[in-house]
N, C-alpha and C positions, 0 to 999 in steps of 0.2 A: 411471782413477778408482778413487780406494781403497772399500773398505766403505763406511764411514759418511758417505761422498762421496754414496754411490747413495742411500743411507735417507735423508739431504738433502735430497737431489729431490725424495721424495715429499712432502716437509712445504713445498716450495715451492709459490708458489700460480703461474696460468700465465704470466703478466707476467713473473716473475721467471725462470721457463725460458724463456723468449721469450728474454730478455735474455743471458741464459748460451750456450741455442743460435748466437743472433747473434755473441757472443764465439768461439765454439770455432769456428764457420764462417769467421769472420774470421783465427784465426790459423792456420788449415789452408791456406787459400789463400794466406797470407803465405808461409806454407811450402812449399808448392806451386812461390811464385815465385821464392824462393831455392834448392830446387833444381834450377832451369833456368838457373840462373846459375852455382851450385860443388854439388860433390858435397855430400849430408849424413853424417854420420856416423852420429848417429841415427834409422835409418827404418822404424824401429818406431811413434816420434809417432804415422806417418800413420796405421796401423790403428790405433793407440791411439783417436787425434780421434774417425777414423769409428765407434770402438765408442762413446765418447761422446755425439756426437751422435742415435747411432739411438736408446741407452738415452733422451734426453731427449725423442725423438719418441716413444718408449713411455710413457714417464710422460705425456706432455701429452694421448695418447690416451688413457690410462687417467682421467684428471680432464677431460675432456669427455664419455667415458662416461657416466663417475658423475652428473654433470651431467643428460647427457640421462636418465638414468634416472630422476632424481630429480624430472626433470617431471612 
């Protein structure tokens, strides 16, 4: 994920990382499933995704935070 990819996140609301997390989990395990079938050549992807996904479980927690706090 480039820069202005990350600062993106934050300005999404949670529905919309929901939807994105669900994207990036789906094509990891796509990926996942084609390399049990041929070699990959690029497999860097994989920690790529998972940096991915953790950053969107950081934001999503950071905006339920804020939330709870703001009760």
């Amino acid at each position: 994920m480039k820069q202005n990819e990350i600062h993106a996140l934050h300005e999404k609301n949670l529905e919309q990382l929901k939807k994105e997390l669900a994207a990036k989990r789906k094509e990891l395990t796509r990926l996942q499933l084609e390399r049990k079938v041929k070699p990959q050549k690029n497999t860097r992807i994989f920690r790529m995704l998972h940096s991915d996904i953790a950053r969107i479980f950081t934001v999503m927690q950071e905006i339920l935070l804020k939330e709870k706090k703001a009760k």
